[in-house]
N, C-alpha and C positions, 0 to 999 in steps of 0.2 A: 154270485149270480152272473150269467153271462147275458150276454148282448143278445136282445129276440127282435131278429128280421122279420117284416111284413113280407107276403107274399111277392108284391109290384119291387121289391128291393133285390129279393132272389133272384128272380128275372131278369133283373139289370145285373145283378152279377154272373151269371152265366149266359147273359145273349140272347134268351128265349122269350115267351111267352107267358103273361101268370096265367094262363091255362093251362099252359104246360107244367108250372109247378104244382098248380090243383090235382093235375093228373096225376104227378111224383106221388104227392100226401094221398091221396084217395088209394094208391095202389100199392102203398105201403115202400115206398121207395126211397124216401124221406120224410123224417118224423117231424111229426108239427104238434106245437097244443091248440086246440080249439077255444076260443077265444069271444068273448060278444059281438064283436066285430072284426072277427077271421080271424084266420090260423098267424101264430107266430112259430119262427125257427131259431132255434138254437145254433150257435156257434158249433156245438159239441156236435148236433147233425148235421149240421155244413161239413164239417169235417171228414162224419162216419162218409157221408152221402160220397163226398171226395174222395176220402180212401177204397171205398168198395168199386167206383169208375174207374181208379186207377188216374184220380187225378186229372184227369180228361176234358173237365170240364173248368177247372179253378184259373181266373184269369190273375 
């Protein structure tokens, strides 16, 4: 099993907003599971989410 980021943690790792991650997962951009108390992120989609920007964003 891998490692599942909270929304406010994605955010810090790419510089942004968690509105802005909200927006990613709402618009299918980045895959989240829905959760009791929010979305968690997978590794595996940090990854896909990275590879499809071309990297752009991975600090």
């Amino acid at each position: 099993m891998s490692k599942l980021y909270r929304c406010d943690e994605v955010a810090d790792r790419y510089g942004v907003k968690t509105l802005t991650v909200w927006d990613w997962i709402r618009k299918g951009r980045l895959s989240a599971i829905k959760m009791p108390k929010g979305y968690r992120i997978s590794e595996e989609a940090l990854a896909e989410y990275e590879r499809k920007k071309g990297g752009t964003y991975a600090k």
